[in-house]
N, C-alpha and C positions, 0 to 999 in steps of 0.2 A: 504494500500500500504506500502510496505516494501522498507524503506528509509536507500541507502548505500551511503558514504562517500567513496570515490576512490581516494588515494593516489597512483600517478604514477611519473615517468621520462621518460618513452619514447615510445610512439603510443603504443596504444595497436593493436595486428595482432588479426586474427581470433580466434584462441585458447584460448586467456586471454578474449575475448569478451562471447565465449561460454562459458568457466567456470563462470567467475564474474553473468552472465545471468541465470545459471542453479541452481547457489546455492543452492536457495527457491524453489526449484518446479516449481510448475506454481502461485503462489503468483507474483501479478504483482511487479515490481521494478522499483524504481526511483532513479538518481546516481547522487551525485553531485562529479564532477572530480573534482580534486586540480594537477595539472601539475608545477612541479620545473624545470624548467630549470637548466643542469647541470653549476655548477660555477664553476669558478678556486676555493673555497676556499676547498674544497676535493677533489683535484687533487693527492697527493701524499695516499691516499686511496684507491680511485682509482685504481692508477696504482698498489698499493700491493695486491688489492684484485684480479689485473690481474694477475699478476707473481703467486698467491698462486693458481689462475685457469688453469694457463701453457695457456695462454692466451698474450703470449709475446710482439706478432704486438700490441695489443693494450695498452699494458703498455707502448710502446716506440711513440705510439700516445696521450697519454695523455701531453703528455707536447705542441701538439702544437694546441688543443683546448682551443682557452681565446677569440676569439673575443665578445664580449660580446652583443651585439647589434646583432647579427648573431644567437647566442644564443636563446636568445629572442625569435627573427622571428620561428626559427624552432620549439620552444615551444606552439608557437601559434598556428603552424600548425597541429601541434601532437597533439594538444588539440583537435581540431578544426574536425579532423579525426578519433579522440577516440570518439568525440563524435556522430558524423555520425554514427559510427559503433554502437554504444550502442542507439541508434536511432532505426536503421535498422532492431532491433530484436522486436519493440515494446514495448522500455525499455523510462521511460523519463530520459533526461537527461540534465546537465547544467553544467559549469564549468569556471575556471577561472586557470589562471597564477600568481603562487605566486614563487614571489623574496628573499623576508626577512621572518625570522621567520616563517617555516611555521607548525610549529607543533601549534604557539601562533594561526594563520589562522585557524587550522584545530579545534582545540578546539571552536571558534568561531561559524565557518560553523557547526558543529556539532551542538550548542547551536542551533542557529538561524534552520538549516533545520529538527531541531528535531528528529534526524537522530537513526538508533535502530543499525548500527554496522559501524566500519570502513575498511576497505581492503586495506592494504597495498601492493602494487603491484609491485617489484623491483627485479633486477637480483641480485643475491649471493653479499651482502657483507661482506666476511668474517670477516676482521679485525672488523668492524665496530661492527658486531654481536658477535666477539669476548667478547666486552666488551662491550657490551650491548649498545651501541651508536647509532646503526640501527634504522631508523625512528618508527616500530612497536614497539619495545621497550619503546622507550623514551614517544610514543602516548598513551602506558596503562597507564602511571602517569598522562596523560595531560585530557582524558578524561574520561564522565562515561558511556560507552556501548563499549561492546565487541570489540575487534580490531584480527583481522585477518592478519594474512602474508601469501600471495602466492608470488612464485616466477614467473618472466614474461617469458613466453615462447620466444624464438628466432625467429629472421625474418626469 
């Protein structure tokens, strides 16, 4: 069995389920999710990476996402739903919510579930990616197997 590591931020829809699922063929897959809750602390990232999208409404909604307890809940339930879906297909799966450090997490979970690639799963960050600060980036220094970026398809 082929053991992936899924780095996301927000539910995965049908499209990112079918790719993530078809990878390997018909090699069965097992997924351990890691779900971040978005935090105020790259909030003005964010917002640049909207304005550099022409993605306007939501640069000017970033500033009034902070409740953070709210946060949480919806991470939970995007988890919670990702993994239904990655269920659904005959895939195993498992996951958790991480807050602090999660690249230090991911390196972890990777150890421990013996894991053969990881999949970064995230909308365009430019800036970030600009300068190499993008989660997939910073995860090829932190582990040792393959690390993959797709981008998430749209609701």
């Amino acid at each position: 069995m082929f053991t992936t590591v899924l780095m996301i931020e927000k539910p995965l829809v049908s499209d990112d389920v079918e790719l993530v699922t078809t990878l390997h063929g018909d090699e069965p897959v097992s997924f351990v999710v890691l779900m971040q809750p978005r935090g105020d602390q790259d909030r003005l990232l964010r917002a640049l990476d909207d304005v550099a999208l022409g993605e306007f409404d939501e640069a000017v909604r970033e500033g009034t996402e902070s409740d953070e307890p709210e946060s949480r809940g919806l991470a939970v339930r995007a988890l919670d739903s990702s993994l239904a879906k990655l269920r659904e297909t005959g895939a195993e799966a498992e996951g958790q919510v991480i807050e602090d450090h999660p690249l230090d997490v991911l390196a972890e979970v990777v150890d421990t579930a013996g894991a053969d690639e990881v999949i970064v799963l995230t909308a365009p960050h430019l800036v970030e990616e600009f300068f190499h600060r993008d989660w997939a980036t910073r995860a090829r220094h932190k582990v040792g197997v393959p690390v993959l970026k797709l981008f998430a398809h749209g609701e």
